[in-house]
DSSP file (Angstrom, degrees, kcal/mol; ACC not computed):
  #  RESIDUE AA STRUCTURE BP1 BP2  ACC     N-H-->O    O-->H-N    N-H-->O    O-->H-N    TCO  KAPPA ALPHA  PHI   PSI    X-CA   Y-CA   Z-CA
    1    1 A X              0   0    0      0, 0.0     2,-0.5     0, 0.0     3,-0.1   0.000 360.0 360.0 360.0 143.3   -4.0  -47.8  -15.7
    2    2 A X        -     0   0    0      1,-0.1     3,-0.2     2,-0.1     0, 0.0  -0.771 360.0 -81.0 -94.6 122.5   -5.5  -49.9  -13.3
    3    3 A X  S    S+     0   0    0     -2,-0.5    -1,-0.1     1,-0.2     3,-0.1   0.324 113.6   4.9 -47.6 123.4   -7.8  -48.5  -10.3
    4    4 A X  S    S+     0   0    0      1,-0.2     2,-0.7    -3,-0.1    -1,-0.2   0.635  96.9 128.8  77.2  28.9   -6.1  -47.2   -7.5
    5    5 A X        +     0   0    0     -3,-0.2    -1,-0.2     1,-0.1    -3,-0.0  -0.882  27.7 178.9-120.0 115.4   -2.2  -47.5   -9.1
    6    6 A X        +     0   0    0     -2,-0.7     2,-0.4    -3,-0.1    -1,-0.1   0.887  66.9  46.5 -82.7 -50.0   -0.4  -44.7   -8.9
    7    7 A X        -     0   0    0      1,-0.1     7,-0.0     2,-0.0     6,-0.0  -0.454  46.1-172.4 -83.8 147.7    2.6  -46.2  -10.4
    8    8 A X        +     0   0    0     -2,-0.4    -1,-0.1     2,-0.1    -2,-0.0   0.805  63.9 109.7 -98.7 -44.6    3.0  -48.3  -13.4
    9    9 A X        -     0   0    0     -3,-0.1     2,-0.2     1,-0.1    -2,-0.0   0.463  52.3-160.1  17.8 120.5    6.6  -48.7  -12.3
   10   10 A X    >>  -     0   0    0      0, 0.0     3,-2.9     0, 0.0     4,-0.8  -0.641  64.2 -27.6-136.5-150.3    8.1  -51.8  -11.1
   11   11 A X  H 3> S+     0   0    0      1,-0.2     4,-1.8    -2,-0.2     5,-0.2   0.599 140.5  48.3  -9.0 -61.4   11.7  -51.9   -8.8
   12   12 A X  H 3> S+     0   0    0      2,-0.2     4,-0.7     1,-0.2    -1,-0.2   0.719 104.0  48.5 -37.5 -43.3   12.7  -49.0  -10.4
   13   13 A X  H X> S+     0   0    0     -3,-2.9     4,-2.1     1,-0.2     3,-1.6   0.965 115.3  54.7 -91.1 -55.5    9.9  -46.6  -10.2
   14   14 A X  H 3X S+     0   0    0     -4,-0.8     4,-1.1     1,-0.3    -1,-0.2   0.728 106.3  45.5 -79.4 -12.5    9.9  -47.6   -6.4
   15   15 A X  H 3< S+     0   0    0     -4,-1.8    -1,-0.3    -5,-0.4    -2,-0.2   0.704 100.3  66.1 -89.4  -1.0   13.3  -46.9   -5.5
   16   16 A X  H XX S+     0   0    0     -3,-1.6     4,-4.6    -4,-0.7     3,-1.4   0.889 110.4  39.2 -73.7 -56.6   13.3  -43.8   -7.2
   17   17 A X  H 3X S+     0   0    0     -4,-2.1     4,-2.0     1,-0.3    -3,-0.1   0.892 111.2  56.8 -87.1  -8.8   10.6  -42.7   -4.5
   18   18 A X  H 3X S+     0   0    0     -4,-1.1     4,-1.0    -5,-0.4    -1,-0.3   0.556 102.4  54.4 -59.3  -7.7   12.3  -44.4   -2.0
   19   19 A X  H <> S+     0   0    0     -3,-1.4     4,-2.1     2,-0.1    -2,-0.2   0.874 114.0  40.6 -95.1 -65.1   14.9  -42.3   -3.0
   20   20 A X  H >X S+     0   0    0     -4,-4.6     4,-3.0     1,-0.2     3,-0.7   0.978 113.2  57.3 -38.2 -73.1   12.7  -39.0   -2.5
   21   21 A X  H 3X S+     0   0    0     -4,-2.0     4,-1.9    -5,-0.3     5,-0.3   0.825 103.8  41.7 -14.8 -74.2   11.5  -40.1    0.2
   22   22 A X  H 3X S+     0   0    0     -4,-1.0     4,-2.5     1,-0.3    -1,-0.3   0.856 109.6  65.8 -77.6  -8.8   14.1  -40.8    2.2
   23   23 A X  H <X S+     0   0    0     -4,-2.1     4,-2.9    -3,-0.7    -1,-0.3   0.865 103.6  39.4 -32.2 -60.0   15.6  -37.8    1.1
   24   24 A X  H  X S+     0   0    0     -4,-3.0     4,-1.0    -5,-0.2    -1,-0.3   0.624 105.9  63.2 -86.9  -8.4   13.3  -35.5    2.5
   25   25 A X  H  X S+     0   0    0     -4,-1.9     4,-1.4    -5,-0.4    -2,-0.2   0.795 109.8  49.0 -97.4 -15.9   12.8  -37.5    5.8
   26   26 A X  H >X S+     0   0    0     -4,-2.5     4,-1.6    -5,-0.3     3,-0.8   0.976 109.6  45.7 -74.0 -57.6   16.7  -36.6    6.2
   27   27 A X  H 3X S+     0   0    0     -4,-2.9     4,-3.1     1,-0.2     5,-0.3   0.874 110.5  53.8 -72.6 -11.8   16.7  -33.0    5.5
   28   28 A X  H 3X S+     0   0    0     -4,-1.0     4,-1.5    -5,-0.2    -1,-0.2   0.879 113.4  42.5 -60.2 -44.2   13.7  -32.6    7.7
   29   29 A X  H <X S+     0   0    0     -4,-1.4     4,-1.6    -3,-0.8     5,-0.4   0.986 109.6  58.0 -42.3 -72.5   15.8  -34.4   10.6
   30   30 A X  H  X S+     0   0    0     -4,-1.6     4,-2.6     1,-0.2     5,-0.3   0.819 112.5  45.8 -21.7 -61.7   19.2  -32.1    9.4
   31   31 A X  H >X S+     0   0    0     -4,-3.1     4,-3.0     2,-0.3     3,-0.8   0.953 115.0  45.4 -66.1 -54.8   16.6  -28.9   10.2
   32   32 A X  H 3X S+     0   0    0     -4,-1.5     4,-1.9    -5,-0.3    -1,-0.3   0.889 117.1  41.3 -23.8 -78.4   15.4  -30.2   13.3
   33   33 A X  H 3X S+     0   0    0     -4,-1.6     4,-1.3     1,-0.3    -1,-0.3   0.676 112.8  51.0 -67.9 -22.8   18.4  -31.1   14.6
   34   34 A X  H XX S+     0   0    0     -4,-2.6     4,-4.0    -3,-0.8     3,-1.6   0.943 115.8  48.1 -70.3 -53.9   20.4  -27.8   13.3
   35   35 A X  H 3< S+     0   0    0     -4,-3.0     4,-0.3     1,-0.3    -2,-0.2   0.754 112.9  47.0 -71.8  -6.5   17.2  -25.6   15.2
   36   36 A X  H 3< S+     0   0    0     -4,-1.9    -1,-0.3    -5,-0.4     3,-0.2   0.764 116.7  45.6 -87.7 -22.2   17.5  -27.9   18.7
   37   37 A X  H X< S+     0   0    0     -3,-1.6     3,-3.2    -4,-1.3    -2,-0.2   0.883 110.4  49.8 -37.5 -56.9   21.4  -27.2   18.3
   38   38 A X  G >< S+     0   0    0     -4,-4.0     3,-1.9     1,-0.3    -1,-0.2   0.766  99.9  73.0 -63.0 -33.9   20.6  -23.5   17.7
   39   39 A X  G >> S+     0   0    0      1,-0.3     4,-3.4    -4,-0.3     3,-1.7   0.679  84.5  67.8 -98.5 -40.2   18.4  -23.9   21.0
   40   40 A X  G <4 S+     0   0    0     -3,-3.2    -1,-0.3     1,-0.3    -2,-0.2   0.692  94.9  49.5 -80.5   6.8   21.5  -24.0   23.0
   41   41 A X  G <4 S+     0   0    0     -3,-1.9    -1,-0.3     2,-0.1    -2,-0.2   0.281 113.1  48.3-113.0  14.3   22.5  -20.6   22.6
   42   42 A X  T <4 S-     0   0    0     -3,-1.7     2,-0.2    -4,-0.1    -2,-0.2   0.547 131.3  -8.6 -99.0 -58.7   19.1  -19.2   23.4
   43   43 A X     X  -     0   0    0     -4,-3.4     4,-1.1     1,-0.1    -2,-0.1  -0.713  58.7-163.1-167.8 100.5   18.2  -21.0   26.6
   44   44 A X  H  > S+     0   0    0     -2,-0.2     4,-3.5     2,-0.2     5,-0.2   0.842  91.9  60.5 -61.8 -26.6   20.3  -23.8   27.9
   45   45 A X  H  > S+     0   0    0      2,-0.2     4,-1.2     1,-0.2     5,-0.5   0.911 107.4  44.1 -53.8 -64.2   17.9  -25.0   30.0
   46   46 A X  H  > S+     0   0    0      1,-0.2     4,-1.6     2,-0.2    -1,-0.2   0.891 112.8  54.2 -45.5 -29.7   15.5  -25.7   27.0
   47   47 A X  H  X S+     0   0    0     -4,-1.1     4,-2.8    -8,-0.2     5,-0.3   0.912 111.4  45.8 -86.3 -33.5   18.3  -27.1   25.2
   48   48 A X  H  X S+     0   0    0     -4,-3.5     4,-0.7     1,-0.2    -1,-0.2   0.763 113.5  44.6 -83.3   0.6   18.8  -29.3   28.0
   49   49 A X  H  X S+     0   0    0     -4,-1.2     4,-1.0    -5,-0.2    -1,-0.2   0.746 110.5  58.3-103.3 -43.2   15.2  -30.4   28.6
   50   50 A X  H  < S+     0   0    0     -4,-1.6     4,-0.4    -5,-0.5    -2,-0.2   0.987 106.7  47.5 -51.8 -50.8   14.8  -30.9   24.9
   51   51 A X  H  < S+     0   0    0     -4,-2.8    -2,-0.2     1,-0.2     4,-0.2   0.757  96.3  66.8 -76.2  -8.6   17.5  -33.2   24.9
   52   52 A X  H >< S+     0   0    0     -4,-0.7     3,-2.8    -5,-0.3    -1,-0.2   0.941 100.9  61.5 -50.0 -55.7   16.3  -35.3   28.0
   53   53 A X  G >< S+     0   0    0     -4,-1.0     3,-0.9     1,-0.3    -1,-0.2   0.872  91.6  65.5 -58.5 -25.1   13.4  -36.2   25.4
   54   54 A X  G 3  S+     0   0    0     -4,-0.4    -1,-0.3     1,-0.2    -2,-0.2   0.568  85.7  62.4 -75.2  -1.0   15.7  -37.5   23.6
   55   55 A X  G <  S+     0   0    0     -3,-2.8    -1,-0.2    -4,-0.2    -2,-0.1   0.121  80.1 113.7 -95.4  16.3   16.7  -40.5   25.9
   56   56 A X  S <> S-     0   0    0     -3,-0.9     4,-1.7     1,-0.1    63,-0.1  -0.296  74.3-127.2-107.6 178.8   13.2  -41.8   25.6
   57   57 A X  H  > S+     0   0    0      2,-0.2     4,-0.7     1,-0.2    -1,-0.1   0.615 107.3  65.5-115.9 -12.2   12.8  -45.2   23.7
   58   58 A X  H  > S+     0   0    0      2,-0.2     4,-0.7     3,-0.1    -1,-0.2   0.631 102.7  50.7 -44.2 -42.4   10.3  -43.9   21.5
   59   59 A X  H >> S+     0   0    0     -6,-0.2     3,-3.3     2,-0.1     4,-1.4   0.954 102.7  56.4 -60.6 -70.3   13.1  -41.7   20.1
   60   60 A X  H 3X S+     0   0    0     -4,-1.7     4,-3.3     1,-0.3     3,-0.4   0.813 105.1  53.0 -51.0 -33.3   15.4  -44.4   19.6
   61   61 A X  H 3< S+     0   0    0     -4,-0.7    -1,-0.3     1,-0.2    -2,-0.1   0.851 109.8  48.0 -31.7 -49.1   12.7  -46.1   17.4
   62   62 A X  H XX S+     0   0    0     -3,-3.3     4,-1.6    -4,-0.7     3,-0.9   0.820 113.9  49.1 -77.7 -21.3   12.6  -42.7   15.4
   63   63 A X  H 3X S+     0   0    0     -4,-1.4     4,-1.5    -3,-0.4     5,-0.5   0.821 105.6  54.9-107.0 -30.8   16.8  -42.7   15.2
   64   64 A X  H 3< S+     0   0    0     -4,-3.3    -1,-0.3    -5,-0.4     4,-0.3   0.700 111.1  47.0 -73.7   3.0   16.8  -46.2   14.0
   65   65 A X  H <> S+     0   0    0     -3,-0.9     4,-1.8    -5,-0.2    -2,-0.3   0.827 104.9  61.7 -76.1 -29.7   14.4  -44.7   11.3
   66   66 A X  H  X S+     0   0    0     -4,-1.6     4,-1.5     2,-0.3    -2,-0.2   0.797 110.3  32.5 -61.7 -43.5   16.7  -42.3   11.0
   67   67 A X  H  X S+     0   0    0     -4,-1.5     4,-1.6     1,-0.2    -1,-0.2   0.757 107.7  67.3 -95.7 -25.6   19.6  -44.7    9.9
   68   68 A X  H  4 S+     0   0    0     -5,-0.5    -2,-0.3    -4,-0.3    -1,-0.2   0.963 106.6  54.0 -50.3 -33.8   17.1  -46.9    8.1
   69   69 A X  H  X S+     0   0    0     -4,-1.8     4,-1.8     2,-0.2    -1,-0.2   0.714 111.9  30.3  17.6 -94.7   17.2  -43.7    6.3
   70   70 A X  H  < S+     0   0    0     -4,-1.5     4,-0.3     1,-0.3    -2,-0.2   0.697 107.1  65.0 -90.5 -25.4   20.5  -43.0    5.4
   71   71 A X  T  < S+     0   0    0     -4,-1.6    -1,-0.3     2,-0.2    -2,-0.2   0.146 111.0  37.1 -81.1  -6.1   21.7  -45.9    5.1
   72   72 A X  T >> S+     0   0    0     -5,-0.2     3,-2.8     3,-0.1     4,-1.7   0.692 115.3  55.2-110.9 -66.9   19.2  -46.6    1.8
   73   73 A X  H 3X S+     0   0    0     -4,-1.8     4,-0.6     1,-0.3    -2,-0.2   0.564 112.6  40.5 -66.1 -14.6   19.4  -43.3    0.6
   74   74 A X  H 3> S+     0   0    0     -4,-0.3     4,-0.8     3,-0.1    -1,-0.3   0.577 120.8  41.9-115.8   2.1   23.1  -43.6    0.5
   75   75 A X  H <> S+     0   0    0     -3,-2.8     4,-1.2     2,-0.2    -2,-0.2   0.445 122.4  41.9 -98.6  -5.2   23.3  -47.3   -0.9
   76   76 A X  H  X S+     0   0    0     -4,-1.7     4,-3.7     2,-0.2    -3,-0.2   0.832 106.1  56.6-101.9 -35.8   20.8  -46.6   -3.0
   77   77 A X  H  X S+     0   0    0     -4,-0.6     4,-0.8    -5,-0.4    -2,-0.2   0.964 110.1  54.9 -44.1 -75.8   22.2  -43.1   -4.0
   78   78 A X  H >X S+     0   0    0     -4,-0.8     4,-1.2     2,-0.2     3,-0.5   0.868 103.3  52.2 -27.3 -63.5   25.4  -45.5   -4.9
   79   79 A X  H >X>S+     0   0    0     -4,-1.2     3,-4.0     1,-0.2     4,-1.4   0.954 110.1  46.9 -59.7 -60.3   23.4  -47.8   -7.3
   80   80 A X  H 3<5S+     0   0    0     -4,-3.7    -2,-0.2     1,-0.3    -1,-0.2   0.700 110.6  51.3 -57.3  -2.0   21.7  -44.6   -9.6
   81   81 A X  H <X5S+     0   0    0     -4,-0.8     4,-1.1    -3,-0.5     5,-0.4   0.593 115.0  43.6 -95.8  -8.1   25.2  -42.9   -9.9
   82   82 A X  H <X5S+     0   0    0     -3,-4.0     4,-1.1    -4,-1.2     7,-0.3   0.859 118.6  45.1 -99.7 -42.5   26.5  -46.9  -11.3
   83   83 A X  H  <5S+     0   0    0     -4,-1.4     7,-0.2     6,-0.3    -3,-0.1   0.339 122.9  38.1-101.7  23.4   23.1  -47.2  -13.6
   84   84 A X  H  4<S+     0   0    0     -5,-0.5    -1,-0.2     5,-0.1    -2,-0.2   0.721 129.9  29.0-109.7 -28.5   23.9  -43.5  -14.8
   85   85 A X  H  < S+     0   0    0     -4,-1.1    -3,-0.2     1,-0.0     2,-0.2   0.860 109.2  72.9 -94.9 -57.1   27.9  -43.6  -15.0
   86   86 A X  S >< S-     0   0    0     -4,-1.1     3,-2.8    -5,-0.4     4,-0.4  -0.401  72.6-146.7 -82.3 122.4   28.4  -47.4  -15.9
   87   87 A X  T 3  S+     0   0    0      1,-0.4    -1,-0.2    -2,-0.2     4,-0.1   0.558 104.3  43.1 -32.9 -38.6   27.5  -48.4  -19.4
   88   88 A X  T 3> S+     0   0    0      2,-0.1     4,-0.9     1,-0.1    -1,-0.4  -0.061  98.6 100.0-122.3  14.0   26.2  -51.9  -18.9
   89   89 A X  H X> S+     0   0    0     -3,-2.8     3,-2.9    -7,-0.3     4,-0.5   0.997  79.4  49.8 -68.0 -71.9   24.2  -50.0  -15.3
   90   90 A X  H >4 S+     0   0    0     -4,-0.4     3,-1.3     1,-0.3    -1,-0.2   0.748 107.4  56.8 -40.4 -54.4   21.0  -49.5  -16.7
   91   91 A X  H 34 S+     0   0    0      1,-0.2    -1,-0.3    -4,-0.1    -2,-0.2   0.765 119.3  31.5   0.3 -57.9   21.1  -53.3  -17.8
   92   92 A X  H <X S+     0   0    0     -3,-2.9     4,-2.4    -4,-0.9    -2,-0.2  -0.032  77.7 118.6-124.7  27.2   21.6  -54.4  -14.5
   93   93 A X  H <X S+     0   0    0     -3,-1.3     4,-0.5    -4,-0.5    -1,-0.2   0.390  80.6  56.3 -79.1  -1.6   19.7  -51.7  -12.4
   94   94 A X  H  > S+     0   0    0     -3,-0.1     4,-0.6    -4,-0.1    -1,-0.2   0.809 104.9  43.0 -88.6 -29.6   17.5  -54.6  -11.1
   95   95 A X  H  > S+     0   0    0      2,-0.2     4,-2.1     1,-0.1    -2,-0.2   0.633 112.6  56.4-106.4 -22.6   19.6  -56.7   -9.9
   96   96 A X  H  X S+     0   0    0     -4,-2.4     4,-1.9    -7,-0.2    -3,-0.1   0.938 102.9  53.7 -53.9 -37.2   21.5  -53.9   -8.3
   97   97 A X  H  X S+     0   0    0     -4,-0.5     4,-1.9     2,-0.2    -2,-0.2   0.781 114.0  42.3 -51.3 -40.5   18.6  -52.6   -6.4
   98   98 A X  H  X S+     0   0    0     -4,-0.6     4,-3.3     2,-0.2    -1,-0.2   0.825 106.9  55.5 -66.4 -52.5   18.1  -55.9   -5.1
   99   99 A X  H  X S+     0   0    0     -4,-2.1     4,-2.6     2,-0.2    -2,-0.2   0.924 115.6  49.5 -52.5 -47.6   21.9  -56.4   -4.5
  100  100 A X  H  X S+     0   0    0     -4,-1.9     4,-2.1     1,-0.2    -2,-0.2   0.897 107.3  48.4 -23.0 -78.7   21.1  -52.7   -2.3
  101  101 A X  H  X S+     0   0    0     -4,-1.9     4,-0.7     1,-0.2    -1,-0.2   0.670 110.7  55.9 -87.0 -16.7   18.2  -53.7   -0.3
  102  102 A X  H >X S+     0   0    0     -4,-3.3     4,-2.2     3,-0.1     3,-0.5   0.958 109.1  40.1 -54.7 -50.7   20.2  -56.7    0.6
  103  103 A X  H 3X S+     0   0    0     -4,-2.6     4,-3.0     2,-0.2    -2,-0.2   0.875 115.7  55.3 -28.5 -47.5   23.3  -55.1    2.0
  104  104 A X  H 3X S+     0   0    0     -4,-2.1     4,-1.9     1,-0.2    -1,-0.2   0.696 108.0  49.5 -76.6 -15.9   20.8  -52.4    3.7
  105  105 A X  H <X S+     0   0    0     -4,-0.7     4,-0.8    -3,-0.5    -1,-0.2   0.813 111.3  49.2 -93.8 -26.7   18.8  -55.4    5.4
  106  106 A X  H  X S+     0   0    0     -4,-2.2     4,-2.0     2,-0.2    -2,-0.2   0.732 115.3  40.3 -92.1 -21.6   22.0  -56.9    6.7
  107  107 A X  H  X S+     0   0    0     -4,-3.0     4,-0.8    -5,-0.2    -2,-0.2   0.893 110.4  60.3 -86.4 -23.2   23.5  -53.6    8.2
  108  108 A X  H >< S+     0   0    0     -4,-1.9     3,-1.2     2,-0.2     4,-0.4   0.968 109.4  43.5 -39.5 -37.4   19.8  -52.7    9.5
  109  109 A X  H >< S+     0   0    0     -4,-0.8     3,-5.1     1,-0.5     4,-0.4   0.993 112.6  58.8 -61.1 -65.2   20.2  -56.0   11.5
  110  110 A X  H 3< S+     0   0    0     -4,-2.0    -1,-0.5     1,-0.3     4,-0.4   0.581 101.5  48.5  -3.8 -33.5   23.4  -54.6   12.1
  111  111 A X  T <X>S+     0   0    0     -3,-1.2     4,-1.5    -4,-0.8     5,-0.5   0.349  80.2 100.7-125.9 -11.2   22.2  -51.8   13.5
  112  112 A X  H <>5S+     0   0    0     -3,-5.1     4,-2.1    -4,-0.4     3,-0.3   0.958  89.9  38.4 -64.2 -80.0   19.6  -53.4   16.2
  113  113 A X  H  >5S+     0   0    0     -4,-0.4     4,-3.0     3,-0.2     5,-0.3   0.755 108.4  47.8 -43.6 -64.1   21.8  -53.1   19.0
  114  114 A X  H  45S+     0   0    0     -4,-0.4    -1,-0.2     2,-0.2    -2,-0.2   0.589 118.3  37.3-100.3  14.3   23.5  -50.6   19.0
  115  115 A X  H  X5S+     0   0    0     -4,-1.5     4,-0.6    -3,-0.3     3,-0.3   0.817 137.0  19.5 -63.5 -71.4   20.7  -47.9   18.3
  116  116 A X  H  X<S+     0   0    0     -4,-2.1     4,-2.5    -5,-0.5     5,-0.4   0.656  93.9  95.2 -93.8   6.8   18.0  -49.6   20.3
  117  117 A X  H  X S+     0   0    0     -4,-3.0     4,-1.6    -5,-0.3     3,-0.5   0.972  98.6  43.1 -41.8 -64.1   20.1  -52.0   22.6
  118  118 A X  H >> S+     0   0    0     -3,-0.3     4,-2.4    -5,-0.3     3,-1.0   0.996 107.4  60.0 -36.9 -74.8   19.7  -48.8   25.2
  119  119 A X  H 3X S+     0   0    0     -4,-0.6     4,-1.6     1,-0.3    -1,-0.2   0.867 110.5  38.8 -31.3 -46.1   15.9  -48.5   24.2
  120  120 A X  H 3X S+     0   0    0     -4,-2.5     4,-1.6    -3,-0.5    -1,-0.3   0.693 111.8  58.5 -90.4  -6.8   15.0  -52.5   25.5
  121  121 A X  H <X S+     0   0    0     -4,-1.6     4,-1.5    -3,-1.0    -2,-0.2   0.992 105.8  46.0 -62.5 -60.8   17.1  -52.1   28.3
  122  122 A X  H  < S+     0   0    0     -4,-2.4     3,-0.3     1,-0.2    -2,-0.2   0.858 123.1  38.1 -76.4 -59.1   15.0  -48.9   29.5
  123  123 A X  H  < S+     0   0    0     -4,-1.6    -1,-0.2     1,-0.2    -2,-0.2   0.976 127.2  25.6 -61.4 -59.8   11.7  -50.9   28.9
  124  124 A X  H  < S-     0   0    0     -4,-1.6    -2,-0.2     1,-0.3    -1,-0.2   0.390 105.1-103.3-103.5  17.1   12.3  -54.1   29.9
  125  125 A X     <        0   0    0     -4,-1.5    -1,-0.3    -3,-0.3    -2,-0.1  -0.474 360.0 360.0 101.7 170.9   15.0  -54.2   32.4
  126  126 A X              0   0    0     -2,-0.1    -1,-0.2    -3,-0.1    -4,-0.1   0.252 360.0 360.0 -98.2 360.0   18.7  -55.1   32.6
């Protein structure tokens, strides 16, 4: 193995931990977001001063990670149940992946506006 490659892996092996990955950076949001929920039945005032932070444009940054996210993890999620279920999948698990991270690049784009459309407003003016 060659110094300083963790993987040997090539498409595959790296959407599989893109697959982890984004996995765990969703349920880690889910718990967040369940225990600032939980927040309002504790101290509204906290809950509402928690969410105030949330209007910041630094957050909208983290919530378009947030779909960058889900949005892989659930197109990607979609290819490994087609190269586990579908016969000829494994075959063509390269050219899905690819087929994937296109789709996912064209809704990110998708997605510019109206997650951070708010966010450059707040920076740079209307």
């Amino acid at each position: 193995m060659p110094a300083g490659t963790l993987y040997r892996g090539r498409e595959g092996m790296w959407s599989w931990v893109a697959h982890r990955v984004t996995g765990v950076l969703i349920f880690f949001f889910l718990f967040v977001h369940v225990l600032d929920t939980a927040l309002v039945r504790v101290s509204p005032e906290a809950y509402d001063e928690v969410v105030a932070t949330y209007k910041t444009p630094i957050v909208a940054l983290l919530e378009y990670g947030l779909v960058a996210a889900v949005l892989f993890h659930a197109l990607n999620g979609l290819r490994v149940i087609a190269v586990d279920f579908w016969s000829k999948g494994a075959r063509y698990q390269k050219q899905m992946l690819w087929s994937v991270v296109g789709v996912w690049l064209v809704l990110m784009v998708g997605a510019l506006y109206p997650v951070l459309g708010h966010a450059v407003r707040e920076v740079f003016g209307s």
